[in-house]
C-alpha positions in Angstrom: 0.0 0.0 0.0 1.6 2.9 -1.1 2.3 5.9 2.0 -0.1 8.4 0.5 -2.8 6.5 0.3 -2.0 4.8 3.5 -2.4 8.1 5.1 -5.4 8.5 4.1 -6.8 5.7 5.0 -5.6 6.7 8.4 -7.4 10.4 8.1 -10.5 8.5 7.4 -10.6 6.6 10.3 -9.6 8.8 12.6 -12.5 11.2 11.4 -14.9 8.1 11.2 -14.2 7.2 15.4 -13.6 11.4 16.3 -16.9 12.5 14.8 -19.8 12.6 17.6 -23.6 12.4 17.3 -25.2 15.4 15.9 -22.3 17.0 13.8 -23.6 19.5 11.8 -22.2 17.8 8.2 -22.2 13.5 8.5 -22.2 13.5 4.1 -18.4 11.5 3.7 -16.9 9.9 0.6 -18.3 6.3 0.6 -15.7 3.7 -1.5 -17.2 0.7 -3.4 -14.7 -1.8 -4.6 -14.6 -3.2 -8.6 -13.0 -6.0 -8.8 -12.4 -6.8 -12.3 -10.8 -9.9 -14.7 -9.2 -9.5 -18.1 -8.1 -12.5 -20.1 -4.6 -13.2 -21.4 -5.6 -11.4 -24.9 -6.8 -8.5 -22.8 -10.7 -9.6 -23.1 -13.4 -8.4 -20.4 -14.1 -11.7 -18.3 -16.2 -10.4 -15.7 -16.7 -7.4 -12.9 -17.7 -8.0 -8.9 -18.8 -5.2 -6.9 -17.6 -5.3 -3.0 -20.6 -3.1 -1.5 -22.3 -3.7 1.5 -23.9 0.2 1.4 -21.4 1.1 4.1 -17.7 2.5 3.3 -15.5 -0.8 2.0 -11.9 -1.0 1.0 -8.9 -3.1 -0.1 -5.4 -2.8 1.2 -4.4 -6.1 -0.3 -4.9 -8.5 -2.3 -3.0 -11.8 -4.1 -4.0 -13.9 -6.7 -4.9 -17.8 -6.1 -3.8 -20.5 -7.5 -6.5 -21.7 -9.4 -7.3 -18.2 -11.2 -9.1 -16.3 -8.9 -8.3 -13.7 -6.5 -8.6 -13.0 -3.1 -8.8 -9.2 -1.2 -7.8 -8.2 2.0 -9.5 -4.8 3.6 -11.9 -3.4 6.1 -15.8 -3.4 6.2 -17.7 -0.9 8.3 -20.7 -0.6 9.8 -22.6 2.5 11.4 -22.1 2.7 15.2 -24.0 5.9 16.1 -24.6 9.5 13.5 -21.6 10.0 11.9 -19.3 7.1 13.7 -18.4 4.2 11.8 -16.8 1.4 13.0 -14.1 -0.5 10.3 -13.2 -4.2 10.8 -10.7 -6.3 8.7 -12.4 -8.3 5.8 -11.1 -11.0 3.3 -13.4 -11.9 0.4 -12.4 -15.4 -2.0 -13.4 -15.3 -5.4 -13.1 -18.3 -7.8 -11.5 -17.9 -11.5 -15.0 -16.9 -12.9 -16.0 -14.8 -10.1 -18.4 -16.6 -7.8 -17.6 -15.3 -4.2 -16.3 -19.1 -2.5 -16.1 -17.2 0.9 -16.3 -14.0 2.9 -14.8 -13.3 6.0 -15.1 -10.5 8.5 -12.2 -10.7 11.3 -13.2 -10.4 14.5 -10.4 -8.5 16.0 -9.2 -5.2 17.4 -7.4 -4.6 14.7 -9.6 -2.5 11.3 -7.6 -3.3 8.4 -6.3 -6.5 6.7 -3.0 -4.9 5.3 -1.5 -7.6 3.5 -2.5 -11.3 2.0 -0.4 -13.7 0.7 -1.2 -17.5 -0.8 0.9 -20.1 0.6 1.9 -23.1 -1.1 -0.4 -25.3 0.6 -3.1 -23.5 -0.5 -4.0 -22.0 2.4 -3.0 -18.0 3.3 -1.3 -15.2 5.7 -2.8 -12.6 6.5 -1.6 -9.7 8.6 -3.4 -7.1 9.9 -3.1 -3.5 10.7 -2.7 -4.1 14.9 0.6 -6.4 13.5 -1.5 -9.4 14.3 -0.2 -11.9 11.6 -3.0 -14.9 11.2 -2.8 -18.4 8.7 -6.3 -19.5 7.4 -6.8 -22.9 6.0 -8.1 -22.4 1.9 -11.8 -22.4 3.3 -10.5 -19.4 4.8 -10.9 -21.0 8.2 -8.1 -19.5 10.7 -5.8 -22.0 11.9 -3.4 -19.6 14.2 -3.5 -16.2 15.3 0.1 -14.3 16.5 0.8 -11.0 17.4 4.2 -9.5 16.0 4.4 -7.0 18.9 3.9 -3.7 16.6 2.1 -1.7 14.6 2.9 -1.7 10.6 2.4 1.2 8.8 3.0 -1.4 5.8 4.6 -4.9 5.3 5.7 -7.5 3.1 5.6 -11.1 3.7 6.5 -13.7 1.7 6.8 -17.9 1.9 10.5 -19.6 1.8 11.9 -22.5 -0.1 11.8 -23.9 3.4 8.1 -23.5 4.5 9.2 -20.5 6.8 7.5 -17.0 6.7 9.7 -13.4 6.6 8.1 -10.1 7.3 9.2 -7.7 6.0 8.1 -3.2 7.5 10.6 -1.0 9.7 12.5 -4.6 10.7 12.9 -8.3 8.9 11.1 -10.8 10.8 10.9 -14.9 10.1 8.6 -17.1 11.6 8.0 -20.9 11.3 5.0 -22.6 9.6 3.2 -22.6 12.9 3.7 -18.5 13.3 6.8 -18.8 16.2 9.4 -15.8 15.6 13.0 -17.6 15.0 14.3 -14.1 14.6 13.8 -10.3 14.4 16.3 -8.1 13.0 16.0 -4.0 12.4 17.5 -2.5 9.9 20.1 -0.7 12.1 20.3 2.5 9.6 17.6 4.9 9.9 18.4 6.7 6.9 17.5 3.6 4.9 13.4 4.3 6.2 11.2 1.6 5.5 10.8 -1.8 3.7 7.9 -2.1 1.4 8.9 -5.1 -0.8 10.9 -8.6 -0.5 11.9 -11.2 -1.9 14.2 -14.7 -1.5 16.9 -14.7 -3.6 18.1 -17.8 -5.2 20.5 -20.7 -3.8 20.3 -19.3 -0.5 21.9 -16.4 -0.4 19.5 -14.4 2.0 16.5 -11.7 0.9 16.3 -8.2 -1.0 14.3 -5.4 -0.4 13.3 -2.6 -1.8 13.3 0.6 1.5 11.9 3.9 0.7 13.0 7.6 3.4 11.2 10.7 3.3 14.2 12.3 4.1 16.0 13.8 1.8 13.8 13.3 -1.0 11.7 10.1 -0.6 15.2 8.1 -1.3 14.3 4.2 -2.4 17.4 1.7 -1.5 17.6 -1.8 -2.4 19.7 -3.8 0.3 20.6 -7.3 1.0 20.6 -9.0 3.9 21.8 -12.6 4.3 20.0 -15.9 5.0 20.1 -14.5 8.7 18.7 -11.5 8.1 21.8 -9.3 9.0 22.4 -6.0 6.8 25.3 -6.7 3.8 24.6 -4.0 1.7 22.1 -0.8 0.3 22.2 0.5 -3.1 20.4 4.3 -3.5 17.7 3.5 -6.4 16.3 7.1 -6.9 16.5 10.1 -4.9 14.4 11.9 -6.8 11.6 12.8 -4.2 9.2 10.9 -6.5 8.1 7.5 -5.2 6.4 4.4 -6.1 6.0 1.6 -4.4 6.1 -1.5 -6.7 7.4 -5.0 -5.7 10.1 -7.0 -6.8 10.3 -9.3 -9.2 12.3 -12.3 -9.7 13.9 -13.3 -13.1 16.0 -15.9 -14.4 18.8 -13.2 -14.2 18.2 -12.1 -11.1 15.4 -9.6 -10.0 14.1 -6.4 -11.4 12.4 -3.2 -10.2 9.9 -0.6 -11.1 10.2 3.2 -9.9 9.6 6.5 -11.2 12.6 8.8 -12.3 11.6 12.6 -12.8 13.5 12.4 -15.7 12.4 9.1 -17.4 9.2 8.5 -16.3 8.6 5.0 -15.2 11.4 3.0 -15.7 12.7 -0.3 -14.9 16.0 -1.5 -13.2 17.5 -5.3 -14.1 20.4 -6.8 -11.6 22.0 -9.7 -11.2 21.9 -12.4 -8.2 24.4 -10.7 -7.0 22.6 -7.3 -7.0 24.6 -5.4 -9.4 22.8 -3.6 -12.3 23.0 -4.8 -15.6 20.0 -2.8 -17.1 18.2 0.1 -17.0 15.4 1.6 -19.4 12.1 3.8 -19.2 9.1 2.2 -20.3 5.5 3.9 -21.6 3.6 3.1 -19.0 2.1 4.9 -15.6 2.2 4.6 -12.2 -0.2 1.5 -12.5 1.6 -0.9 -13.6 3.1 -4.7 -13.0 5.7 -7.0 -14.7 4.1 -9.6 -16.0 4.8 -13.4 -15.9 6.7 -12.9 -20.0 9.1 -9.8 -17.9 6.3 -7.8 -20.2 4.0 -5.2 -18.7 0.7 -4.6 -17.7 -0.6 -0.8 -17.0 -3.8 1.4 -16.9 -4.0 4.6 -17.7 -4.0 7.8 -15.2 -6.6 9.7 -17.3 -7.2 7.7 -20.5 -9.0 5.0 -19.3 -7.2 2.4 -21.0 -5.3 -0.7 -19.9 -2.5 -2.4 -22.3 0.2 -5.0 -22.5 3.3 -4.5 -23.2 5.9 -6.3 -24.4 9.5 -7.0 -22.5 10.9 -4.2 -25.1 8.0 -2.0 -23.9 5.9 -2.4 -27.7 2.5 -2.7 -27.2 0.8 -6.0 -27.8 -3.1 -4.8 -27.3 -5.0 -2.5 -25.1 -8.4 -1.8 -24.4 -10.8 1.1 -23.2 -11.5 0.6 -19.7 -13.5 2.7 -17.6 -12.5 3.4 -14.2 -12.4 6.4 -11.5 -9.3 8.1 -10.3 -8.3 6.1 -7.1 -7.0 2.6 -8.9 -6.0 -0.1 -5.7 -3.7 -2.2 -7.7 -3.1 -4.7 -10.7 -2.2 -8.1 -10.3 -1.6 -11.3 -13.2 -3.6 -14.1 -12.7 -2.4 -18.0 -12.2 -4.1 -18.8 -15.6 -2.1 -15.5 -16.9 -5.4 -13.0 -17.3 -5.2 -10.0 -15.6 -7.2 -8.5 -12.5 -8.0 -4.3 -11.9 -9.3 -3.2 -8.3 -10.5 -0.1 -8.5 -12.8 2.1 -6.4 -16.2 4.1 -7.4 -16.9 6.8 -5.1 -20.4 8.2 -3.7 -21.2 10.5 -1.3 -22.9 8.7 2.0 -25.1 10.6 4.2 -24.0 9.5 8.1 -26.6 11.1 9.7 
C-alpha cells in the first residue's frame, strides 16, 4: 500500500471514530470496490462489486492459484450518527467470479493490510494491529500471532523452506506454525522503510526494496543474508518521486519498477548478486506490473485504458477501460489474465 494513500486511509478513520452524534455535516466519501478480470488477450471476463452500502476497502490483495483472487480490507458498519466502525475483511473469489467465501475478522485490529497465498493452499494474513493470522483455503483461521507492533505497511513472503519473513521497519521470520526464529532491524535509519521482499536464489539471503522521506523520498535496495543481517544498500532514486512497486524475480536475477523525474517510469535489471545490468524507461504509468513474460501490464492515469506490453516495452493490445481516479492495484492471474481493483466513489449521508 503505497504511504499516501495509507495516510489516508488513516485520516478517514480517525474522522470516522472522532466525529460525535449530531455533527452538523455527517455527508463522507463512501468507497465501493470493482474487482475486475481481463483475459490473457486482454478480453473483459467479468466485474464483482464489494458493497455492503457502508464504506468498504482493499489494502491487499493476491491472486490464487486456481485463477481467482482473493482481497484483504476493512468493512464498516454504522455505530452511532456519523461514527463508523471498520473491521478487517477478506473476500475469496473463484477464477469466474463466484464469491467461494467471505470473511469478516473479528479482531481489534480495522484493516487487513497484507494477503499472501501459501503453497499449501492456504494463506497469511496480517493485519493493521501487527497481528499476523494463517487461514486454512476455506479461509478457516488455523493460528493467530501477534508481532508486537504496529505496521504502517509490510511485506511477507513464503521460503523454499516452509518459513514466513516479514518484512516493514524490521525483517522478521517465523516458522509454519507462526513462532518468531528471529527479528532483526535495519540498524540505519536513513534507509526508512521496507515495502517489498523477496528470497533470492540458492540461499543467499533476501532483497528489499526501503523507501525515506528524508532527503527526498530516497528508495534503497539492500541485501541481507539468510540470517537477516544487513550486507549492503544501493540508492535506487532520490528523486523525491516514489512508487511503491514490488520485486520481481527473473531468471537473471530480479528487477524493479520506480519512477525517475527524468524518465518516467522506468525499470532496473540486476543480477543475483545485485549489481545492475540494465536500466530503461518504459510507456507506461504509475499502475503498472511486470508480468509473468518480464512484459507489462498498465492502466491509464486519465485515458481509461489498460494495455500490455511487451519486455521491449511495444504494445501487444490495449483496451478502453473505464474506471475512476483512485485505482487499488493490478495483479496477473495463475491462468495468466489480468485482474483491476479499483474504487467508485459516492457520497454517504452518516446522519
Amino acid at each position: 500500500m503505497s504511504p499516501l494513500r495509507t495516510m489516508f486511509m488513516l485520516i478517514i478513520m480517525m474522522v470516522c471514530v472522532l466525529l460525535v452524534a449530531g455533527c452538523n455535516d455527517c455527508v463522507y466519501d463512501n468507497h465501493i470496490v470493482n474487482v475486475v478480470k481481463i483475459s490473457q488477450n486482454g478480453t473483459p471476463l467479468w466485474t464483482r462489486v464489494i458493497d455492503t452500502g457502508i464504506d468498504n476497502r482493499v489494502s491487499g490483495f493476491t491472486p490464487t492459484n486456481d485463477g481467482g483472487i482473493v482481497t484483504a480490507g476493512s468493512i464498516s458498519k454504522k455505530t452511532g450518527s456519523c461514527v463508523l466502525k471498520s473491521q478487517p475483511h477478506l473476500i475469496r473469489f473463484s477464477d469466474n467470479g463466484k464469491i467461494l467465501w467471505d470473511k469478516i475478522i473479528d479482531s481489534d485490529a480495522n484493516i487487513a493490510d497484507t494477503i499472501i497465498q501459501l503453497r499449501d493452499g492456504g494463506f497469511v494474513v496480517i493485519l493493521n494491529t501487527g497481528e499476523i493470522l494463517k487461514l486454512d483455503s476455506g479461509g478457516k483461521t488455523i493460528w493467530n500471532r501477534s508481532i508486537d507492533t504496529k505496521p504502517e505497511r509490510s511485506s511477507i513472503i513464503e521460503i523454499e523452506s516452509g518459513e514466513l519473513v516479514v518484512a516493514s521497519s524490521f525483517l522478521m521470520k517465523l516458522d509454519s506454525n507462526g513462532t518468531i526464529l528471529w527479528q532483526r532491524s535495519l540498524e540505519n535509519e536513513k534507509l526508512g522503510e521496507i515495502y517489498s521482499i523477496i528470497e533470492m536464489k540458492n540461499g543467499q539471503g533476501y532483497v528489499v526494496n526501503s523507501f525515506a522521506y528524508i532527503p527526498n523520498w530516497s528508495v534503497y535496495s539492500i541485501k541481507f543474508n539468510q540470517d537477516g543481517l544487513w550486507t549492503t544498500a544501493s540508492l535506487i532514486a532520490d528523486n523525491g518521486l516514489f512508487i511503491s512497486h514490488p520485486l520481481y524475480s527473473s531468471p537473471k536475477g530480479y528487477s524493479n519498477i520506480y519512477s525517475d523525474s527524468k524518465l518516467g517510469i522506468s525499470i532496473m535489471q540486476f543480477n543475483n548478486n545485485g549489481i545492475l545490468i540494465n536500466k530503461y524507461p518504459i510507456n507506461a504509468t504509475r499502475y503498472v506490473i511486470q508480468t509473468k513474460d518480464l512484459g507489462f501490464f498498465s492502466i491509464g492515469d486519465s485515458d481509461q485504458s489498460a494495455f500490455k506490453l511487451k519486455p521491449d516495452g511495444t504494445k501487444e493490445w490495449n483496451l478502453t477501460f473505464l474506471h475512476s481516479e483512485w485505482v487499488d492495484g493490478l495483479a496477473q492471474s495463475a491462468d495468466e489474465g489480468y485482474f483491476v481493483l479499483y474504487d467508485t466513489i459516492v457520497p454517504l449521508d452518516m446522519s
